[in-house]
Biotite code that builds the C-alpha atoms (Angstrom):
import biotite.structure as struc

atoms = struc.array([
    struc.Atom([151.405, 101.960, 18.246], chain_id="A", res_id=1, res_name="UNK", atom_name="CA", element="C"),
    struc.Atom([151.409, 98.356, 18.921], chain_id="A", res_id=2, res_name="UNK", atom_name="CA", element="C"),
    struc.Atom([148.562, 96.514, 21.437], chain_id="A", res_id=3, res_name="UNK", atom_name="CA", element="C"),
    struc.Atom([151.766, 94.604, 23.164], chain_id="A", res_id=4, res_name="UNK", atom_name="CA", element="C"),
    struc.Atom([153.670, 97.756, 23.717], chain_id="A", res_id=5, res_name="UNK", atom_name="CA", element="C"),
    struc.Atom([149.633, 100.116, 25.154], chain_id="A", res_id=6, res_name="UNK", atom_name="CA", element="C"),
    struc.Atom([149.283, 97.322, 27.069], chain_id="A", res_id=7, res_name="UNK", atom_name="CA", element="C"),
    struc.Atom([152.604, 97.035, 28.572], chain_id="A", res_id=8, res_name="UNK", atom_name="CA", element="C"),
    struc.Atom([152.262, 101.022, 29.051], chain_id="A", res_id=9, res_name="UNK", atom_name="CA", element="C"),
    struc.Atom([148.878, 101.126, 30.375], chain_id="A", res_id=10, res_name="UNK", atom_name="CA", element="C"),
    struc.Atom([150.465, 98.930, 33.561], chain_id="A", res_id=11, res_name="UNK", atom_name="CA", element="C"),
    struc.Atom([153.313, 100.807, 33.757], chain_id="A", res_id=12, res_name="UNK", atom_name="CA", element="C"),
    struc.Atom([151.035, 103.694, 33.870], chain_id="A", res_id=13, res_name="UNK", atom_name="CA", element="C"),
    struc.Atom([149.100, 102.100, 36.587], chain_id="A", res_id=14, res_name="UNK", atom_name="CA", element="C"),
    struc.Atom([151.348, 101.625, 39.193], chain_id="A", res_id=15, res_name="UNK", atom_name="CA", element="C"),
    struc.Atom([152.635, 105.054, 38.181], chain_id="A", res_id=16, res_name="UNK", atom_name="CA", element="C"),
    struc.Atom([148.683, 106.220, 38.901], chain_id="A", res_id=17, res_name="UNK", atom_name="CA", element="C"),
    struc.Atom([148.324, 104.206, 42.165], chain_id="A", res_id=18, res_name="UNK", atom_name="CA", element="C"),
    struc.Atom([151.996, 105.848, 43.773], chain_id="A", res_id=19, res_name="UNK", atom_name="CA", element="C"),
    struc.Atom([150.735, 109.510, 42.683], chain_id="A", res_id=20, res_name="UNK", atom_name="CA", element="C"),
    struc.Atom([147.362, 108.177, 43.894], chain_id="A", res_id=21, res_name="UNK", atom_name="CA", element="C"),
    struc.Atom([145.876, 110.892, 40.564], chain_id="A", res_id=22, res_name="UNK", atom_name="CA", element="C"),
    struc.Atom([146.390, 110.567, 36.756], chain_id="A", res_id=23, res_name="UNK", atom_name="CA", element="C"),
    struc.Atom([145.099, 113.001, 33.478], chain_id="A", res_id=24, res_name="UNK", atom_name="CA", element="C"),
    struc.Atom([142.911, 111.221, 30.916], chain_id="A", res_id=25, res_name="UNK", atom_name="CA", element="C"),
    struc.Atom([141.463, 112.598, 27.766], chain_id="A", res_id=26, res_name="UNK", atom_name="CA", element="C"),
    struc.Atom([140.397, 110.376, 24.622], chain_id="A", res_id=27, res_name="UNK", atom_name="CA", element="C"),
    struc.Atom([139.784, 111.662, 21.160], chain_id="A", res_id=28, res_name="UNK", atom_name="CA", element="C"),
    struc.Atom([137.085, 109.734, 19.604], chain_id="A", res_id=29, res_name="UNK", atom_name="CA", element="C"),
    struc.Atom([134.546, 110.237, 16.363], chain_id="A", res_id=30, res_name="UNK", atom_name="CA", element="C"),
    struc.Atom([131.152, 110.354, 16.479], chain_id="A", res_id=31, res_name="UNK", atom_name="CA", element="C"),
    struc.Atom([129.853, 111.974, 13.068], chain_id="A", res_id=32, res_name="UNK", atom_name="CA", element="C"),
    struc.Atom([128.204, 110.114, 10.731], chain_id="A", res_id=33, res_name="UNK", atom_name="CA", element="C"),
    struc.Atom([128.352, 106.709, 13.566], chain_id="A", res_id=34, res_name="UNK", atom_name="CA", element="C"),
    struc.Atom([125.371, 105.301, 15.504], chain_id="A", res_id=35, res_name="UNK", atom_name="CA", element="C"),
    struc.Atom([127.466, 104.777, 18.231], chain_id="A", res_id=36, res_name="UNK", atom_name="CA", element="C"),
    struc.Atom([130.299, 107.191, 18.940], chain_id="A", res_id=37, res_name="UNK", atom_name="CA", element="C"),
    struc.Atom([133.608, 105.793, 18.411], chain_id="A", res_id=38, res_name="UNK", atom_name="CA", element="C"),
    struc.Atom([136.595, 105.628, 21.070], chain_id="A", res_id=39, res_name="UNK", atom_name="CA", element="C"),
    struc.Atom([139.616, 106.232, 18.724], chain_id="A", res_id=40, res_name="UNK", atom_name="CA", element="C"),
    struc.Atom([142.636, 107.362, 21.016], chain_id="A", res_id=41, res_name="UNK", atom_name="CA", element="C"),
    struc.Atom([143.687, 107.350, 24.834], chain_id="A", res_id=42, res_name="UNK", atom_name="CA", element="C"),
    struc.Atom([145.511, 110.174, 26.334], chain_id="A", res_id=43, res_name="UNK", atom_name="CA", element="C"),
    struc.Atom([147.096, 109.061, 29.686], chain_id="A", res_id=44, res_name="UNK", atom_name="CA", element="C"),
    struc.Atom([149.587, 111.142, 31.725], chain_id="A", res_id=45, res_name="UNK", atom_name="CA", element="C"),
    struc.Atom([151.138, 111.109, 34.997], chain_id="A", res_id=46, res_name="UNK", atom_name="CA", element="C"),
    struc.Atom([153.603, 113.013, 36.979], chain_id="A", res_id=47, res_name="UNK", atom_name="CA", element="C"),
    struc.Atom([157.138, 111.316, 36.785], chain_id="A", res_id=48, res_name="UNK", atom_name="CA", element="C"),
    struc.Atom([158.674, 111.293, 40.482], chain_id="A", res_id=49, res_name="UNK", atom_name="CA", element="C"),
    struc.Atom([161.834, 112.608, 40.661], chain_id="A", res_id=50, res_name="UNK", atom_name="CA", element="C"),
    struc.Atom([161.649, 113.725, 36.946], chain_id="A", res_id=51, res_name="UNK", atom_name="CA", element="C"),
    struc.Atom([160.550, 117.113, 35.182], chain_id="A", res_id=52, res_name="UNK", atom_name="CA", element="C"),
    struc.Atom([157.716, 116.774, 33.725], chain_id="A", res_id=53, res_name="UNK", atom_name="CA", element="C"),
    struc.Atom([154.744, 114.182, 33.427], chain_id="A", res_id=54, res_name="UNK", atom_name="CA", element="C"),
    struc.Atom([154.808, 110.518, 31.534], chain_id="A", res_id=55, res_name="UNK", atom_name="CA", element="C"),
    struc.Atom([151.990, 110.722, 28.944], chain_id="A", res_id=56, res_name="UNK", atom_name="CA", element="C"),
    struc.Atom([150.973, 107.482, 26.899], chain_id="A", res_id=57, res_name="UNK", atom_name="CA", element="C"),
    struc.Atom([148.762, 107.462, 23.806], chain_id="A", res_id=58, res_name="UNK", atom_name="CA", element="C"),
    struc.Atom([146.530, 104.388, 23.787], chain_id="A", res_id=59, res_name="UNK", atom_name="CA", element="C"),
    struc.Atom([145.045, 102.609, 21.094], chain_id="A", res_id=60, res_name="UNK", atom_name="CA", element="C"),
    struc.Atom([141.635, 101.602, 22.117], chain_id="A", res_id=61, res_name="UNK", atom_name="CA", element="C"),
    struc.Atom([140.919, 100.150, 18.642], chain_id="A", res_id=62, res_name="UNK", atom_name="CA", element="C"),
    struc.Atom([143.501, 97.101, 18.832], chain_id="A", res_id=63, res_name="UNK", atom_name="CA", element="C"),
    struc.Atom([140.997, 94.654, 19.692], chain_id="A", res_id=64, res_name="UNK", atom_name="CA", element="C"),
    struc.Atom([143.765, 92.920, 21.725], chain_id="A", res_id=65, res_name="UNK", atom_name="CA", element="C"),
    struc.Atom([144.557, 95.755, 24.068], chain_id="A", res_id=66, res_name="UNK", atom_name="CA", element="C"),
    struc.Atom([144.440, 94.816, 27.796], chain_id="A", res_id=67, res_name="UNK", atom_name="CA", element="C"),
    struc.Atom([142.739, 97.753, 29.099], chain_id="A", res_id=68, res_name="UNK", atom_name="CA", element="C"),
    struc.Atom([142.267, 95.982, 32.969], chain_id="A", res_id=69, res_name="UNK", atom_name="CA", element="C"),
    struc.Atom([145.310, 98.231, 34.102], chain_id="A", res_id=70, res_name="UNK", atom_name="CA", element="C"),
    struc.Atom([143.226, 101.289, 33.284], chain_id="A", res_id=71, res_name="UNK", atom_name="CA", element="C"),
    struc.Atom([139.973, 99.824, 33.996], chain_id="A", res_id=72, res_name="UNK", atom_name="CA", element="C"),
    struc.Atom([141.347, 98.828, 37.822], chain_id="A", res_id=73, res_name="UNK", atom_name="CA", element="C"),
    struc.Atom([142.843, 102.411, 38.507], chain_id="A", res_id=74, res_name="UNK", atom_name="CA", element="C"),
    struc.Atom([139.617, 104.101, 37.145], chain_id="A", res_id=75, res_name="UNK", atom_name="CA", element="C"),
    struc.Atom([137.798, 101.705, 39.707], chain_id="A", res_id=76, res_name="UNK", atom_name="CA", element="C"),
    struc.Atom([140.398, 102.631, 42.541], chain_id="A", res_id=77, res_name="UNK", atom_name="CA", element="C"),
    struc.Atom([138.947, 105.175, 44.879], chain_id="A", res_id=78, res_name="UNK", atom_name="CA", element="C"),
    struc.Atom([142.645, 106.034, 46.355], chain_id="A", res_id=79, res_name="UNK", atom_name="CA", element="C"),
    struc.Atom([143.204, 107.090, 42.662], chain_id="A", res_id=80, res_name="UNK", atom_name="CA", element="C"),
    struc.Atom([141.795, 110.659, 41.200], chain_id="A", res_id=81, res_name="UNK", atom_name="CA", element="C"),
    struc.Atom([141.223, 110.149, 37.753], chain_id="A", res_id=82, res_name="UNK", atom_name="CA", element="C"),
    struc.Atom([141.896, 114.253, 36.081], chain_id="A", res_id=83, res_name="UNK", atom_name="CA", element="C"),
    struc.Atom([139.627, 115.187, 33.106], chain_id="A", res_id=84, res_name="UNK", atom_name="CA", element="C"),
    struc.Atom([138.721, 117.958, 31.499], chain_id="A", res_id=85, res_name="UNK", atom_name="CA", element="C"),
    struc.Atom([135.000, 118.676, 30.858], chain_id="A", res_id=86, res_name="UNK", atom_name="CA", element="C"),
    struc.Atom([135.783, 114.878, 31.235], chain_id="A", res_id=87, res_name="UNK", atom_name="CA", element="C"),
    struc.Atom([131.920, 113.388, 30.869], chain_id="A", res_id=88, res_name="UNK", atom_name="CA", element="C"),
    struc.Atom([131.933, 111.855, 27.382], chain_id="A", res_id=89, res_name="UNK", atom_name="CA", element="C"),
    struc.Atom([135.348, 110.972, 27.527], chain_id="A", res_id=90, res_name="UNK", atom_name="CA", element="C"),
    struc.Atom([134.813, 108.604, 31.033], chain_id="A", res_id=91, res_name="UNK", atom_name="CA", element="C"),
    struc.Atom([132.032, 107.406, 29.353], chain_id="A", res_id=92, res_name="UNK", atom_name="CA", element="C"),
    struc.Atom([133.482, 106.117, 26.198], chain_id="A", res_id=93, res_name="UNK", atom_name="CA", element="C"),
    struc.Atom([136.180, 104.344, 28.399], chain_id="A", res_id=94, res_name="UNK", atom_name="CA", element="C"),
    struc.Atom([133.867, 103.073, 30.790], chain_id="A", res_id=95, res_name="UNK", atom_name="CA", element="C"),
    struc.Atom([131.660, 101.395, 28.411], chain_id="A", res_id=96, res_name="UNK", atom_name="CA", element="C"),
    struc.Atom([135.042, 100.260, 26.016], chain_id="A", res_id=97, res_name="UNK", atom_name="CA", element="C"),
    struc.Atom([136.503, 98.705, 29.437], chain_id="A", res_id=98, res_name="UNK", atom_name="CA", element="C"),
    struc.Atom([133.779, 97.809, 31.171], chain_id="A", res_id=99, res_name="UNK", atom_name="CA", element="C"),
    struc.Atom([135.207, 99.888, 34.234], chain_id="A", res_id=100, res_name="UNK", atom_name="CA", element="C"),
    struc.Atom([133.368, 101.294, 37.120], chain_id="A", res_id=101, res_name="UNK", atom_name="CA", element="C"),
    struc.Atom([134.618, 104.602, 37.645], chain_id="A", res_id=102, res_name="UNK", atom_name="CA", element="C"),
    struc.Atom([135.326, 106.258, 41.014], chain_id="A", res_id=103, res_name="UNK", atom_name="CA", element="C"),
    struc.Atom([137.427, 109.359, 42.035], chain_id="A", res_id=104, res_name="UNK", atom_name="CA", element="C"),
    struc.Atom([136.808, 111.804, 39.205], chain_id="A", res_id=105, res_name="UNK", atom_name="CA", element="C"),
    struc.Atom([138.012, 115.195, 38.887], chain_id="A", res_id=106, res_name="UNK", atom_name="CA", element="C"),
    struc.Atom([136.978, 117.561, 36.410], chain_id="A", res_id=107, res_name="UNK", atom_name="CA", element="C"),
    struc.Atom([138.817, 120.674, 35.756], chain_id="A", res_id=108, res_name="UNK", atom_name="CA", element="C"),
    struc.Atom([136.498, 122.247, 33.917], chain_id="A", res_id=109, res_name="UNK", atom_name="CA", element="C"),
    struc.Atom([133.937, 122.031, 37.008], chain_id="A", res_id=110, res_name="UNK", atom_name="CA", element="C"),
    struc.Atom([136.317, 122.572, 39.378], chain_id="A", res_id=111, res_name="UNK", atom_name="CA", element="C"),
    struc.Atom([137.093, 126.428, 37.746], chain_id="A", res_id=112, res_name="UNK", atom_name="CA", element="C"),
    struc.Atom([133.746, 127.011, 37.804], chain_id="A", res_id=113, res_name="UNK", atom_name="CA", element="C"),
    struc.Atom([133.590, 126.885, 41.899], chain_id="A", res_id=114, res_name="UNK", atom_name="CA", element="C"),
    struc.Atom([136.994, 128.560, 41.515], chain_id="A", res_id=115, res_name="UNK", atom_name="CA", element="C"),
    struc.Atom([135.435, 131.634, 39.814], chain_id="A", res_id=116, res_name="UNK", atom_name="CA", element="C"),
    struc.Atom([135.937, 131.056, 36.073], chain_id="A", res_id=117, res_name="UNK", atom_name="CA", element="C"),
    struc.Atom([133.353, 130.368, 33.613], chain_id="A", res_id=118, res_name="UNK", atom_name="CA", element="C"),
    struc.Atom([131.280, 127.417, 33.874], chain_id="A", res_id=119, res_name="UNK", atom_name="CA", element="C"),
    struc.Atom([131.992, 126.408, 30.411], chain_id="A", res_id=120, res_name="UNK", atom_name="CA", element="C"),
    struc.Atom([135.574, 127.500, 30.403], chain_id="A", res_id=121, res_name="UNK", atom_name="CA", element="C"),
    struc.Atom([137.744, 125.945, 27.680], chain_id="A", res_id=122, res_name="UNK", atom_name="CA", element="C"),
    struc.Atom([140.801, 123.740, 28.284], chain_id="A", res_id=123, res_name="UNK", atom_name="CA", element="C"),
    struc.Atom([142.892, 126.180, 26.134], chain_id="A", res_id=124, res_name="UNK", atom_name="CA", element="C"),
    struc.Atom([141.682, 129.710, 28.235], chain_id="A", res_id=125, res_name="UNK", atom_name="CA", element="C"),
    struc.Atom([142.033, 127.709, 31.967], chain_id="A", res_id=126, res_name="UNK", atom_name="CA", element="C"),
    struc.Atom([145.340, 126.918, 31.015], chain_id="A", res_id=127, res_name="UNK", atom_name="CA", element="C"),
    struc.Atom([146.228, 130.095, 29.336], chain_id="A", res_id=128, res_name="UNK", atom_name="CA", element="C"),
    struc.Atom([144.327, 132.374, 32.210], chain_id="A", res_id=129, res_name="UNK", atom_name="CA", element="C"),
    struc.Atom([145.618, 129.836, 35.529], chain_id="A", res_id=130, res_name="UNK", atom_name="CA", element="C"),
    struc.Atom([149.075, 128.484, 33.771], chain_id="A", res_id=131, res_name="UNK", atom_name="CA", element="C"),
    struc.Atom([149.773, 131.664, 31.415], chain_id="A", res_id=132, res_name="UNK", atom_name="CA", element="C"),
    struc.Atom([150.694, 127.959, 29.079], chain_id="A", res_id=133, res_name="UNK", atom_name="CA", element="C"),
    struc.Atom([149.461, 128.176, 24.657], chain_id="A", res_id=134, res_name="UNK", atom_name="CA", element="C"),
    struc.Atom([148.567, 125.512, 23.294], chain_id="A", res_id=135, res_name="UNK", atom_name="CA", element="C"),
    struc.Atom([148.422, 124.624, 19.793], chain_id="A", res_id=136, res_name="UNK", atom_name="CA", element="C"),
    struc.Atom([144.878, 123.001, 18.775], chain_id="A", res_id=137, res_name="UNK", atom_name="CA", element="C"),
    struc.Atom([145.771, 122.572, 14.835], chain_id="A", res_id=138, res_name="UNK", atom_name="CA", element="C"),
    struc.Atom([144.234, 118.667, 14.645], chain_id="A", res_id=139, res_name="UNK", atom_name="CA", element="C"),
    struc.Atom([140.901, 119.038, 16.646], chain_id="A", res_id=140, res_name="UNK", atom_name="CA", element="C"),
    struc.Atom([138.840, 117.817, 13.499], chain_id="A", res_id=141, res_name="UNK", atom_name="CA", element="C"),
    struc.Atom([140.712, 115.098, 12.064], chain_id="A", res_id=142, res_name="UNK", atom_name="CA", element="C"),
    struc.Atom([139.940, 111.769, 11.296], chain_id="A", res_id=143, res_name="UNK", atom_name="CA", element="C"),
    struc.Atom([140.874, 109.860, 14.812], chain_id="A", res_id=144, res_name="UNK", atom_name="CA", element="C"),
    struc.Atom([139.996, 106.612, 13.772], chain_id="A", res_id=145, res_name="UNK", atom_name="CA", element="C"),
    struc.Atom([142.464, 106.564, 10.667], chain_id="A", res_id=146, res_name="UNK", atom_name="CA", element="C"),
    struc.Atom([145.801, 104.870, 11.134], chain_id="A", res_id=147, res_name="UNK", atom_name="CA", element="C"),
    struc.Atom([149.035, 105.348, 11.512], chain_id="A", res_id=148, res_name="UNK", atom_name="CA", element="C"),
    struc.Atom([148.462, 108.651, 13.570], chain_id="A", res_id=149, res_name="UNK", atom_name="CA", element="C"),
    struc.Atom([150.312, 111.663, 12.519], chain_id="A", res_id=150, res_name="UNK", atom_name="CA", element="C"),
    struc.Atom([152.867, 113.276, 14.188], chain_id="A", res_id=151, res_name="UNK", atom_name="CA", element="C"),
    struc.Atom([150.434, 116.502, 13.987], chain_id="A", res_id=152, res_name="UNK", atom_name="CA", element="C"),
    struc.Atom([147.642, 114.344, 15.599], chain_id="A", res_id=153, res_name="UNK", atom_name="CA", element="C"),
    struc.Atom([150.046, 112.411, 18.017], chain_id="A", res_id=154, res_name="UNK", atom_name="CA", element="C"),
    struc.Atom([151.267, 115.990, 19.465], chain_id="A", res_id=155, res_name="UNK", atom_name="CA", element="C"),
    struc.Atom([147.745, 117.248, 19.270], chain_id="A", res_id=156, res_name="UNK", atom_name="CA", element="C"),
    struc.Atom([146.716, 114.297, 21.400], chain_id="A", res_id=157, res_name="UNK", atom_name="CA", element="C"),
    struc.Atom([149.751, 115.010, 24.017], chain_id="A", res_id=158, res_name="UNK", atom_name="CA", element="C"),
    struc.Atom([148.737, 118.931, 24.587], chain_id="A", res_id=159, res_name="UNK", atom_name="CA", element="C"),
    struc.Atom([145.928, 117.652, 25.455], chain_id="A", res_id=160, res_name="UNK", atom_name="CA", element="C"),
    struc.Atom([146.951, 116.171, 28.854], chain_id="A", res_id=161, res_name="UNK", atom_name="CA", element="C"),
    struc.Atom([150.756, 117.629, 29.455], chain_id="A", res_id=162, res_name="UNK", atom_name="CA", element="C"),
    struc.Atom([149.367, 120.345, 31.637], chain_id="A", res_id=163, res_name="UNK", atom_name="CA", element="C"),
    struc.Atom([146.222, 118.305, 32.950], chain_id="A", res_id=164, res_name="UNK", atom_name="CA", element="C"),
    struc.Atom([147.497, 117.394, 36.088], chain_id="A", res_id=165, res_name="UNK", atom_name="CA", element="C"),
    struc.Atom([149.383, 121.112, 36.445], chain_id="A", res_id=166, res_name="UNK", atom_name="CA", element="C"),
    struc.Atom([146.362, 122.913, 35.621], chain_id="A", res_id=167, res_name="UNK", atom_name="CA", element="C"),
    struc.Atom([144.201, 120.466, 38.555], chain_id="A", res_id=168, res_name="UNK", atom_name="CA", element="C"),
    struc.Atom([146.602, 121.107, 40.841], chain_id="A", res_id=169, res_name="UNK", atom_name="CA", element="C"),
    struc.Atom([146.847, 125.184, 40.926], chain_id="A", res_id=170, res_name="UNK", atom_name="CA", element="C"),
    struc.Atom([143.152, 125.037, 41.076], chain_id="A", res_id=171, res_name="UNK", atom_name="CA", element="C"),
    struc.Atom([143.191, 123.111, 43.995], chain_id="A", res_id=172, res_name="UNK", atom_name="CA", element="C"),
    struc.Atom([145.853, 125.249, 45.309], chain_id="A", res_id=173, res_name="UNK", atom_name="CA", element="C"),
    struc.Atom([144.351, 129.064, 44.079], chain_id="A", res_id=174, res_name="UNK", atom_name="CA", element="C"),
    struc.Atom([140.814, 128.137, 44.808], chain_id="A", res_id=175, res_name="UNK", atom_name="CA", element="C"),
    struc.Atom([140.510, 125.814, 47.372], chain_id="A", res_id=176, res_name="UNK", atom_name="CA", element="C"),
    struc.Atom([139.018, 123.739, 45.283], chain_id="A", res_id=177, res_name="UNK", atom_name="CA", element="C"),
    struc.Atom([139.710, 119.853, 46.652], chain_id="A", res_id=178, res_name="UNK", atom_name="CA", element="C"),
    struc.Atom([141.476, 117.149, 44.739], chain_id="A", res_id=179, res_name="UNK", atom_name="CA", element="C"),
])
């Protein structure tokens, strides 16, 4: 990962985010052993039109030269829905890395719970009860803020939002949940 190439990404992403008008974010971050927790990796994804399948970017919050004002504007954007799961920590460890103001939030892991599914219901059982989808969650404890990334971690990091967006959507469409 290169700063030049996340931050050519993250605006690529952008106007990717603003014609869907909704984008999947996750981060992976480290917070044992730290005063302050530590924003290690950004997990970006958004549905490719015309294309099978979803765009997803990993993001390198710890180049200090990343230009993050791409995300931090579409965060910002209230004609934008910004997809997370159990998403709290995660917005704000971008939010204060960014210095975004955050609008337009959806959270799957609220939105199952007015769907009918557990409150606290994992990523891993919403997509495997809604999606019938498996995922593989080999790297969750890992050392994020180590570099190069693995491959392990850098596919760990991609399940993590390739069925974000999918998984938002069928609640919206099963439940009546809105988007």
């Amino acid at each position: 990962m290169s700063s030049e190439a996340d931050s050519r990404a993250l605006r690529e992403l952008a106007v990717g985010a603003r014609a869907a008008g909704v984008f999947a974010l996750d981060t992976e971050f480290m917070g044992e052993g730290r005063y302050r927790t530590l924003l290690c990796l950004i997990q970006l994804a958004i549905s490719e039109a015309g294309a099978m399948g979803e765009r997803i970017e990993l993001v390198d919050p710890l180049a200090e030269d990343l230009d993050g004002e791409p995300l931090a504007q579409i965060l910002g954007d209230p004609g934008v829905r910004t997809v997370v799961h159990a998403g709290r920590q995660d917005i704000a460890l971008v939010r204060r890395r960014f210095g975004a103001e955050v609008r337009g939030v959806f959270d799957t892991q609220v939105a199952a719970g007015f769907a009918g599914f557990s409150a606290q219901a994992s990523y891993e059982a919403l997509l495997s009860e809604v999606l019938g989808v498996r995922v593989s969650k080999s790297a969750s404890f890992t050392r994020w803020d180590a570099r190069p990334l693995t491959a392990e971690q850098r596919s760990y990091a991609r399940e993590d939002v390739v069925h974000l967006l999918e998984l938002a959507a069928e609640l919206v469409r099963g439940a009546g949940v809105l988007l």
